[in-house]
FITORNU-21000 format. One line per 2 residues: number of its first residue (from 1); their letters; for each residue x, y, z of N, C-alpha, C, O. Coordinates in nm, 2 decimals. Atoms other than C-alpha are relative to their C-alpha. Layout:
<recs>
NUM) a) X,Y,Z,X,Y,Z,X,Y,Z,X,Y,Z; ...
</recs>
This chain:
<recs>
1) xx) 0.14,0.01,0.01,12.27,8.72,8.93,-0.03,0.03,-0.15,0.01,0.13,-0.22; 0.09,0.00,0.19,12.09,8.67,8.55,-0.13,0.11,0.04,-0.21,0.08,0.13
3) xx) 0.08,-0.09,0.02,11.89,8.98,8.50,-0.09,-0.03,-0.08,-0.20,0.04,-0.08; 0.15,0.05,0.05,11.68,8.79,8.28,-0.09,-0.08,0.08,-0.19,-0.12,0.02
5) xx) 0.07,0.14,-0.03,11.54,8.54,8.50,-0.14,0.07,0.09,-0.12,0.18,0.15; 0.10,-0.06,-0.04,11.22,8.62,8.63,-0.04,-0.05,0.17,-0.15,-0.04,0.22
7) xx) -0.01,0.06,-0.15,11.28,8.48,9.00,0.15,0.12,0.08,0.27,0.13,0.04; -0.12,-0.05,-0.10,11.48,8.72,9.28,0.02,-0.01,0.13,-0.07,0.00,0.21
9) xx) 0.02,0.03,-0.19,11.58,8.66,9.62,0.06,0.12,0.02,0.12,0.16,-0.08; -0.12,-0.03,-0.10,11.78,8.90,9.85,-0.03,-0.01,0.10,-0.15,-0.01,0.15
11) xx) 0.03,0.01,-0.14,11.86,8.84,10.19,0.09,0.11,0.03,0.16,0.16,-0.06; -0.11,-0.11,-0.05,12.04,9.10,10.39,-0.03,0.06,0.16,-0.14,0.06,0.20
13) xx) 0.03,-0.07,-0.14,12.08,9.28,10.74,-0.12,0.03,0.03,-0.16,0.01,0.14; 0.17,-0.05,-0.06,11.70,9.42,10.72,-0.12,-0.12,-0.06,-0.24,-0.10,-0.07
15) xx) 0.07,0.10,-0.01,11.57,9.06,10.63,0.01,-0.07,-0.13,0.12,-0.07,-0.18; 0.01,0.07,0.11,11.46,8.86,10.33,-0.10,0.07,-0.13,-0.17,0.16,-0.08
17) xx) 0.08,-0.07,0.08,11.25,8.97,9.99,0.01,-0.16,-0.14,0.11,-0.21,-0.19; 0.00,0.06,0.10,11.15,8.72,9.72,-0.11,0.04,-0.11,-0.23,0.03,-0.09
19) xx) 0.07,-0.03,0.09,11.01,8.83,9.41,-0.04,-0.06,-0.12,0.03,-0.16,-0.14; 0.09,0.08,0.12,10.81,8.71,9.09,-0.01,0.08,-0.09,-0.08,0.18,-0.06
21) xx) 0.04,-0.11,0.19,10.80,8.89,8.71,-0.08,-0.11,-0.04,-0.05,-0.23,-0.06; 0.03,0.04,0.13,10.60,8.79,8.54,-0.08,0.09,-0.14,-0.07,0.21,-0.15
23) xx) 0.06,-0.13,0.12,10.39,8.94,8.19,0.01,0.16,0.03,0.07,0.25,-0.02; 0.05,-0.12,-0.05,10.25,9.20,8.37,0.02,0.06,0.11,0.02,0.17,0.14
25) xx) -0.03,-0.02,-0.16,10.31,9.21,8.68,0.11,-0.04,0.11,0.15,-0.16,0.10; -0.13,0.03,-0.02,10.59,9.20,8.91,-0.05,-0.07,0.18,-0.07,0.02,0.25
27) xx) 0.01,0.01,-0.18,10.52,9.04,9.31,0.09,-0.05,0.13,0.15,-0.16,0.17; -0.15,-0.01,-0.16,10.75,9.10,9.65,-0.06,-0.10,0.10,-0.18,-0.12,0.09
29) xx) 0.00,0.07,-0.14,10.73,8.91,9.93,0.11,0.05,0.10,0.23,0.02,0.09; -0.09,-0.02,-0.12,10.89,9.04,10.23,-0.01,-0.06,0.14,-0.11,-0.11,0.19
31) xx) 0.02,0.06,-0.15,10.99,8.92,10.57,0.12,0.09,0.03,0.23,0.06,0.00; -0.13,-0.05,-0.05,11.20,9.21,10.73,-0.04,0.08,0.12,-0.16,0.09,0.14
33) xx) -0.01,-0.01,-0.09,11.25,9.36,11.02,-0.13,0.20,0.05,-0.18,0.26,0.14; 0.12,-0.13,0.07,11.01,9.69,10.85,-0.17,-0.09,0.03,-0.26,-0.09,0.12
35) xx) 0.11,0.08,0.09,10.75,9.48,10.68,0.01,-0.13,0.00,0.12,-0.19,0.00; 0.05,0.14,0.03,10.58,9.14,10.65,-0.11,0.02,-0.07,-0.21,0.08,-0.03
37) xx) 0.08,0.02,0.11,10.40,9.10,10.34,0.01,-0.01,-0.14,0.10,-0.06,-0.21; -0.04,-0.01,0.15,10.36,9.16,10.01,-0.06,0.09,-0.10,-0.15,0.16,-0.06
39) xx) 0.03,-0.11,0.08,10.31,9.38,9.71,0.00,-0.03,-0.09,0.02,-0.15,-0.12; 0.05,0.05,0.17,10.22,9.40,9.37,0.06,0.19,-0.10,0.04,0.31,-0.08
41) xx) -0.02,-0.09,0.11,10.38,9.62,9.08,-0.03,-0.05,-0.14,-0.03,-0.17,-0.17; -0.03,0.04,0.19,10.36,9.63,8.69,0.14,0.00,-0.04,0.22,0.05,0.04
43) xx) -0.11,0.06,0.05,10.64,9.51,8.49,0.03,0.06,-0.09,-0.07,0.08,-0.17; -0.02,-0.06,0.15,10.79,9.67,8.22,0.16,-0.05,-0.04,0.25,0.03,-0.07
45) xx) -0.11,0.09,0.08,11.07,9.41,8.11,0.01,0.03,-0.16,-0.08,0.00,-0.24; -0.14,0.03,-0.05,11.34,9.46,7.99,0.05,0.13,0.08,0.15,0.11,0.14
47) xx) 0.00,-0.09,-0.06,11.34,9.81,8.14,0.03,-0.04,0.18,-0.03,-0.10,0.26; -0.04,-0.03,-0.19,11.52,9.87,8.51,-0.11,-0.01,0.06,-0.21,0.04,0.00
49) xx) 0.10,0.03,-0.09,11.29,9.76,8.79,0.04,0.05,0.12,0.14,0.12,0.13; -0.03,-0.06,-0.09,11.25,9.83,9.12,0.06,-0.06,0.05,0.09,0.03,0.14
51) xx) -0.16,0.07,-0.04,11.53,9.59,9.25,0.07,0.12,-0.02,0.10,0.22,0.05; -0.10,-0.11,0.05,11.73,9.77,9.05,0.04,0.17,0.03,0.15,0.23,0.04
53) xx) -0.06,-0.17,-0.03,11.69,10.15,9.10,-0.04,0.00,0.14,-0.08,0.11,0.19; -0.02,0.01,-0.14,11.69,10.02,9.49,0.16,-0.05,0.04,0.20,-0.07,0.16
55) xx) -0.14,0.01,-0.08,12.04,9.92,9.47,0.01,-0.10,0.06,0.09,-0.12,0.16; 0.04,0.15,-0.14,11.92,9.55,9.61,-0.03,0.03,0.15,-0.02,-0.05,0.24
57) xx) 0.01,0.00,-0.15,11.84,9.71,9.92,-0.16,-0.02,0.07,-0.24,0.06,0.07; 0.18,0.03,-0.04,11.49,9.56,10.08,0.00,0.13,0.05,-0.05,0.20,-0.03
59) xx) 0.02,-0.15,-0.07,11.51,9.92,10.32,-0.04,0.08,-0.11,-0.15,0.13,-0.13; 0.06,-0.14,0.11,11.50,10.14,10.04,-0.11,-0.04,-0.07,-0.20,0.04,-0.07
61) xx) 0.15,-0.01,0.06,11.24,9.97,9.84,-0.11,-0.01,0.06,-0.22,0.00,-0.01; 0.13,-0.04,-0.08,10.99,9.97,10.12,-0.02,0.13,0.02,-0.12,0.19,-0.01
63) xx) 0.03,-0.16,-0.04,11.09,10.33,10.23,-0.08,0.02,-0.10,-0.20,0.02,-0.08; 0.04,-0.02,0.14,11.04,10.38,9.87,-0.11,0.01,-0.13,-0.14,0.08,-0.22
65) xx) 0.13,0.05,0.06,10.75,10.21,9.74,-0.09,0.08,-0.09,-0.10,0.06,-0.21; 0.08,-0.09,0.02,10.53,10.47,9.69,0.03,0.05,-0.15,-0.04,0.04,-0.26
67) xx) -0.06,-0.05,0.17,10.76,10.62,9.40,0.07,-0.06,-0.11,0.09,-0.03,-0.23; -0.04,0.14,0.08,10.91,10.32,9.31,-0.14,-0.10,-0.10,-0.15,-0.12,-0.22
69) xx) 0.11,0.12,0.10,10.61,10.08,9.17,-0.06,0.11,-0.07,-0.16,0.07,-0.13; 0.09,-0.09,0.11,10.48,10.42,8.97,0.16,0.02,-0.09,0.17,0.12,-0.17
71) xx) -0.13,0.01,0.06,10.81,10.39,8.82,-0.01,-0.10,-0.12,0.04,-0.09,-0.23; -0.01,0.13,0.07,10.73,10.07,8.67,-0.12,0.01,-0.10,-0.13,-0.08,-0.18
73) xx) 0.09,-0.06,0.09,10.42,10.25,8.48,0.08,0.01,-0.14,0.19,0.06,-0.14; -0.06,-0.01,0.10,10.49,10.21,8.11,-0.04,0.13,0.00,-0.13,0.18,0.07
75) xx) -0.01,-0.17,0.07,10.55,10.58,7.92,-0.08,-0.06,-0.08,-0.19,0.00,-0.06; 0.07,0.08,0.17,10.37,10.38,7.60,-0.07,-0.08,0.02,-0.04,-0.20,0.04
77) xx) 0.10,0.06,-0.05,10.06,10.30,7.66,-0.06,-0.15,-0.15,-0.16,-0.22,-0.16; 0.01,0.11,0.06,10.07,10.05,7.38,0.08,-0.13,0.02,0.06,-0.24,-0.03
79) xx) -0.07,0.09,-0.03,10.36,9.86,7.56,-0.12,-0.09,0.07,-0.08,-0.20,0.08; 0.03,0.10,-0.04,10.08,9.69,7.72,-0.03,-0.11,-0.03,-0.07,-0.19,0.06
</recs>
């Protein structure tokens, strides 16, 4: 997987997740055995996302959500 590309899929045991970066904003789509829907985070590329500090796991980043997408809050409020 290219960590630059602004397109992600995973599929896996607890379903499917496709997601979208873009500028500002980052958006999920799920279809799993949890959740059907979708979500909306901020982006702070090139900085770790929430893929990433989930380990690719769709489960954890729903459990997760909550403290995950405040994760993605820039520290530098000039990165905007």
């Amino acid at each position: 997987m290219n960590e630059a590309t602004m397109f992600k899929i995973i599929v896996d045991g607890e379903g499917a997740m496709f997601s979208i970066t873009m500028k500002k904003r980052a958006y999920f789509f799920f279809l799993s055995n949890q959740f059907v829907g979708a979500r909306v985070a901020p982006t702070t590329d090139p900085d770790l996302g929430i893929v990433e500090l989930s380990g690719y796991s769709i489960h954890k980043i729903l459990k997760n959500w909550e403290r995950l997408h405040l994760v993605m809050l820039p520290r530098n409020p000039s990165r905007r």
